[in-house]
C-alpha positions in Angstrom: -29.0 84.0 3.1 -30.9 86.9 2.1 -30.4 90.7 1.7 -33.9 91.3 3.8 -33.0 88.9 6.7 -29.4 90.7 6.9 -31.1 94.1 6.9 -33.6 93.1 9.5 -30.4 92.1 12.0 -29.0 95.1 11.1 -31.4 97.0 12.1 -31.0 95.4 15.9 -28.9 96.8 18.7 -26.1 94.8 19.1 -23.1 93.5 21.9 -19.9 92.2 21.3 -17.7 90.2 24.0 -15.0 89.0 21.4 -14.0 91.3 19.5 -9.7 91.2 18.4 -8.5 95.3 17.9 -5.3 93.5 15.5 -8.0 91.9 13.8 -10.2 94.6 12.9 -8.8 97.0 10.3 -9.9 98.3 7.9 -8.1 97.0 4.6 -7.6 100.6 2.8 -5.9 101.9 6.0 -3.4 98.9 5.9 -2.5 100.5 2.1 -3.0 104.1 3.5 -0.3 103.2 6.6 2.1 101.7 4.2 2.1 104.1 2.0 2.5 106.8 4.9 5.4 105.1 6.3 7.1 103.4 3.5 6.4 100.0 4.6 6.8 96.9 2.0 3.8 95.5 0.8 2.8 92.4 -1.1 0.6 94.0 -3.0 -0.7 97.9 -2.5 -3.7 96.9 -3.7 -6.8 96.3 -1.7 -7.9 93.3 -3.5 -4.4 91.9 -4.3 -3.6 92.6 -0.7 -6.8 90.9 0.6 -5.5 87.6 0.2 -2.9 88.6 2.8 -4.4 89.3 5.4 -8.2 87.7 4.9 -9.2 84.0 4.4 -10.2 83.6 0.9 -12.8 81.0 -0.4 -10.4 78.6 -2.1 -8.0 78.5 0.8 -7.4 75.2 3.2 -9.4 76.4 6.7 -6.8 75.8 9.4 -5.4 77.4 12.3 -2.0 78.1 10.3 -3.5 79.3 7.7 -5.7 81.7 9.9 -2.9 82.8 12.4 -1.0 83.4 9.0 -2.7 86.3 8.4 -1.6 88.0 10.9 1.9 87.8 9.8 1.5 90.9 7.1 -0.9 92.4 10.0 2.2 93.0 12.8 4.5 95.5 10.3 1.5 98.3 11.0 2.1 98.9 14.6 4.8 101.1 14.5 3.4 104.6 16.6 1.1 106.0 18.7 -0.5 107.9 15.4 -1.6 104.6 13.7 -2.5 102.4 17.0 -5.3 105.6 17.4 -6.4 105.4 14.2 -7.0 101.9 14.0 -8.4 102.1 17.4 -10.9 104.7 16.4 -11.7 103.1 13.0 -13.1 99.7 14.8 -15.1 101.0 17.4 -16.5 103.3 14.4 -17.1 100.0 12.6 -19.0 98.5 15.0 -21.1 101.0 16.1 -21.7 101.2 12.4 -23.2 97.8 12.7 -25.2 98.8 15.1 -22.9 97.4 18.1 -24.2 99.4 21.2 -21.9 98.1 23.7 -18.7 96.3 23.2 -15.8 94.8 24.9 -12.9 95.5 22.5 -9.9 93.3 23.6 -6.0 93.8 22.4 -2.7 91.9 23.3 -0.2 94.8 24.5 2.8 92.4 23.1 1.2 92.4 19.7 1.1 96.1 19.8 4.5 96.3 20.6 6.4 94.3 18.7 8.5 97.2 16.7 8.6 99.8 19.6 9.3 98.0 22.3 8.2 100.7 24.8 6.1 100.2 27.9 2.9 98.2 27.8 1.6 101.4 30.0 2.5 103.5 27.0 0.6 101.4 24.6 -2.6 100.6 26.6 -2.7 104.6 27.2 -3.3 105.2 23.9 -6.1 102.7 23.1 -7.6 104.1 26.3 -7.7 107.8 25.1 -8.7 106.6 21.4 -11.1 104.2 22.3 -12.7 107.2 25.0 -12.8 109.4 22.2 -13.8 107.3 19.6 -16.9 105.8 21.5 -18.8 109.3 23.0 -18.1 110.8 18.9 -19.8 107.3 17.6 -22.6 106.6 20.5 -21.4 103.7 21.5 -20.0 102.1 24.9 -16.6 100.3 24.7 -14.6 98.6 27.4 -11.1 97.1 27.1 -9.9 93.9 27.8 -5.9 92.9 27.4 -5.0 89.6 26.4 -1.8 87.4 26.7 0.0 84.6 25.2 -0.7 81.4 26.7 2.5 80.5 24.6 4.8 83.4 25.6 6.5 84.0 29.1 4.4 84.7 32.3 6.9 87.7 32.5 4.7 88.9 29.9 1.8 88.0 31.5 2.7 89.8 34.7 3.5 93.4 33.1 0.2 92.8 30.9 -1.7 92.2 34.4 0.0 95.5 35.7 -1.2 97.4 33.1 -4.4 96.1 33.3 -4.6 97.3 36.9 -3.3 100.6 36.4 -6.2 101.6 34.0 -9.3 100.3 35.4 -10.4 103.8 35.6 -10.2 104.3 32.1 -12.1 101.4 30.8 -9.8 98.4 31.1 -12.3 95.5 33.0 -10.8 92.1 32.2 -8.0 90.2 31.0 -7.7 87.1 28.5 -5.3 84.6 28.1 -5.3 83.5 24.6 -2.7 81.7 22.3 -1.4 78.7 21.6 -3.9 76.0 23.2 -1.8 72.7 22.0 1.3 72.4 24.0 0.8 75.4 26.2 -1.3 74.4 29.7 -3.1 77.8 31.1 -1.6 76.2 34.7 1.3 78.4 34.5 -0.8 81.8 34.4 -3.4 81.1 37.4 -1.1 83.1 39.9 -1.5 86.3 37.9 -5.5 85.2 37.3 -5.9 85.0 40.5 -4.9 88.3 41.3 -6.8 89.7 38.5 -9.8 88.7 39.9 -9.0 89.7 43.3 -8.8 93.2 42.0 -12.1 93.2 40.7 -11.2 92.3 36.6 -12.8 90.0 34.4 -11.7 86.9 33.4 -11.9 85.4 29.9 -9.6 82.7 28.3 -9.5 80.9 24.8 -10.2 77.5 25.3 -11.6 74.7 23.2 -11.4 76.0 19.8 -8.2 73.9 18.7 -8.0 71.8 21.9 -10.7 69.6 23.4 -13.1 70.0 26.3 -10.0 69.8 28.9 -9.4 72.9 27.8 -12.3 74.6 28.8 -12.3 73.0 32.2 -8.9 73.6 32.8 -10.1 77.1 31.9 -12.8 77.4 34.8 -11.0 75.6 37.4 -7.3 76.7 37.2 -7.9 80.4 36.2 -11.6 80.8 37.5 -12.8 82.2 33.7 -15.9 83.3 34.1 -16.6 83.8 30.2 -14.5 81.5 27.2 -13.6 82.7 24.2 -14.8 80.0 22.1 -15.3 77.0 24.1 -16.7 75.3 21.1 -14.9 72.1 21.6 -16.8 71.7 25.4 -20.1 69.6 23.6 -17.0 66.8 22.9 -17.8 66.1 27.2 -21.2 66.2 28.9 -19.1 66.7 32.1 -18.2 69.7 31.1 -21.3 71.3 29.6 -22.6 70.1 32.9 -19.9 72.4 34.8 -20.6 75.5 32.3 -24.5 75.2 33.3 -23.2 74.8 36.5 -20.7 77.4 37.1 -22.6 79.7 35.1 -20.0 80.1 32.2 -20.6 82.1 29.1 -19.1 81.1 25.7 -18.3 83.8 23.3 -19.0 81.7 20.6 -17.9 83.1 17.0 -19.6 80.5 14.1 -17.4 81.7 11.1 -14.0 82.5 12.6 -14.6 78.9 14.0 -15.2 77.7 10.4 -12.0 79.6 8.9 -9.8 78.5 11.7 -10.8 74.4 10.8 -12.1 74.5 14.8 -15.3 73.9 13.0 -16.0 72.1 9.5 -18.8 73.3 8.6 -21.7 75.4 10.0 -24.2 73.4 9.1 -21.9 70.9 11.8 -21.2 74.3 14.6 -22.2 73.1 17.8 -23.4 76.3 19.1 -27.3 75.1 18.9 -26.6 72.1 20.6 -24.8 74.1 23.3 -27.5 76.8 23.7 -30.4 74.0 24.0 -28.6 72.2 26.3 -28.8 75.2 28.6 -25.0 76.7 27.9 -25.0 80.6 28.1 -23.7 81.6 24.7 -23.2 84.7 22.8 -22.4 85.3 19.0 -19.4 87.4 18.5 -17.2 88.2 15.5 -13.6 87.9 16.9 -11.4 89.3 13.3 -13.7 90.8 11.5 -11.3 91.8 8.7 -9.8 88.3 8.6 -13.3 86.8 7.8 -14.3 89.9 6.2 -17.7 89.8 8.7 -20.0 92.0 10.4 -21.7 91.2 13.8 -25.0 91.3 11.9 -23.5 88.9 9.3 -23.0 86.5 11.5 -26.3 87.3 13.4 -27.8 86.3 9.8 -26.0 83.5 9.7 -27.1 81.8 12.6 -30.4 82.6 11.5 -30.1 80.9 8.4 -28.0 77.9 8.8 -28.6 76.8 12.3 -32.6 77.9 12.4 -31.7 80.4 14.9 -35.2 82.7 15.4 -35.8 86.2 15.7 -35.8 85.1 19.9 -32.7 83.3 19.8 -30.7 85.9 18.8 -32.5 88.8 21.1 -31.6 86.0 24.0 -28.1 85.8 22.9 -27.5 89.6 23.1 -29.5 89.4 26.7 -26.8 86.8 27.8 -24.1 88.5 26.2 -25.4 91.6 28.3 -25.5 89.5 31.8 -21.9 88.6 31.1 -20.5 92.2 30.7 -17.3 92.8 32.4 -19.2 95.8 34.6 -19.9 96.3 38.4 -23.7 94.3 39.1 -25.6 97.7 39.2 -24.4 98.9 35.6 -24.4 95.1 34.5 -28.1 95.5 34.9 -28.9 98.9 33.3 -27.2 97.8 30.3 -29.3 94.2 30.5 -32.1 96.4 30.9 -31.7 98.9 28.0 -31.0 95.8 25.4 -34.1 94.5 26.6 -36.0 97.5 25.9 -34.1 98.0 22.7 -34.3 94.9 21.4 -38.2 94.7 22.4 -38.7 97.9 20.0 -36.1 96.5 17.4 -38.4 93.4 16.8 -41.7 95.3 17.1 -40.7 97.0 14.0 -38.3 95.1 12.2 -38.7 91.3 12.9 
């Protein structure tokens, strides 16, 4: 990959759908926050701490050895002070990158592990920080709260709540994510339902470490109308038939697919086949600091290993633009705008 190819795509204006706030941060604020609140650390510092919480070359790709990360990750959360902060610092990242509009999503439970206060509470404060945070960078960012396919539907209730009770302050879907093997989505499409009866968007992670079920179990038991992932659907041609069908976009993420073992190899990532077989699919980053990626990185990457042109990608950011979790009129401003953008990106850059 070259340096002139990754500064052309940087150069473009960019969406993200799948973005993960726990696994965004920014490595020299994990050592900042320790040191500020006396935490233990493996190492405090940044490159003997990487290891920790980013996948390194040499390391097996799995989906225990990805998740594992996260492990060192959960001891931050411990205030309001450092939830802002790292709220701030990620939609400062991506619009950094160039990321014009994003849907930033966050798992309330995650953030509250160690103060076990109300998911109202919590969700507040992204809100406010995320508000603030996106008028002093340029950039648009909606919210999106996720759920544990694995954990109680309690959970998944009081997550919904809070969901409802900020719509008005940039909440506009839910996700279920999780646990795919052993852990049916069945059990959650009461509180999906009403979710989309209340106007929210639906997302849910399905065929990255399960098979095509998945993803249809996805559409027709909790009415998704965008997967996270959904990489595993090309395994059935009945099912890329019902994402054509349906309409379904795939936020697709090539290298968090390849460090999770979802995917072997890129040069082996189905997303091509998936877009040319008429799929809608975006590119996305989901934990950046766990890959250690940029949205233009993997823009570049696409470009490089899967022959991805100049075209493809501005039509991935148009789809990823028709998917946004907004009301139809604004849906279309925004597909408008990237379309101009992105025609004056190209003019000069591409």
């Amino acid at each position: 990959m070259t340096n002139v190819l990754l500064q052309s795509v940087t150069k473009l204006p960019k969406i993200e759908l799948h973005r993960h706030l726990e696994g965004s941060l920014r490595l020299k604020t994990l050592v900042a926050i320790a040191i500020e609140n006396g935490l233990t650390l493996p190492s405090f510092s940044i490159d003997e701490l990487r290891p920790f919480v980013q996948m390194m070359p040499d390391e097996p790709r799995s989906w225990q050895q990805f998740l594992g990360k996260f492990q060192v990750l959960r001891q931050f959360y411990r205030s309001k002070t450092i939830i802002q902060r790292v709220t701030r610092e990620v939609i400062a990242d991506a619009a950094a990158d160039n990321v014009r509009y994003m849907e930033l999503r966050f798992t309330p439970q995650a953030l509250n592990n160690l103060m076990h206060c109300a998911y109202d509470e919590v969700v507040d404060w992204v809100c406010e920080a995320a508000s603030a945070a996106s008028s002093q960078y340029n950039i648009r960012c909606n919210l999106i709260l996720s759920m544990n396919r694995h954990e109680s539907t309690d959970i998944g209730e009081e997550v919904l709540k809070a969901a409802l009770n900020f719509k008005d302050r940039g909440v506009v879907g839910i996700d279920l994510a999780g646990q795919e093997a052993g852990f049916s989505a069945q059990p959650f499409a009461r509180i999906f339902e009403h979710a989309k009866a209340e106007g929210l968007g639906i997302t849910v992670h399905a065929g990255e470490w399960l098979g095509a079920d998945s993803v249809a179990e996805a559409i027709q038991a909790l009415g998704a109308t965008r997967i996270g992932h959904g990489v595993r659907a090309h395994e059935d041609p009945r099912v890329i038939a019902m994402l054509i069908e349906h309409g379904v976009t795939l936020e697709v993420c090539p290298t968090s697919n390849i460090d999770s073992g979802a995917v072997s190899a890129y040069a082996q990532h189905p997303l091509r086949d998936l877009y040319q077989a008429g799929v809608r699919t975006t590119l996305n980053t989901d934990d950046p600091l766990i890959s250690d990626i940029t949205l233009s990185d993997e823009y570049a990457a696409a470009m490089h290993h899967l022959n991805f042109t100049a075209d493809d990608i501005g039509r991935h950011i148009i789809m990823a633009a028709e998917a946004a979790f907004l009301p139809e009129s604004q849906r279309a401003e925004l597909v408008a705008q990237f379309q101009t953008w992105i025609s004056e990106s190209q003019r000069q850059n591409l």
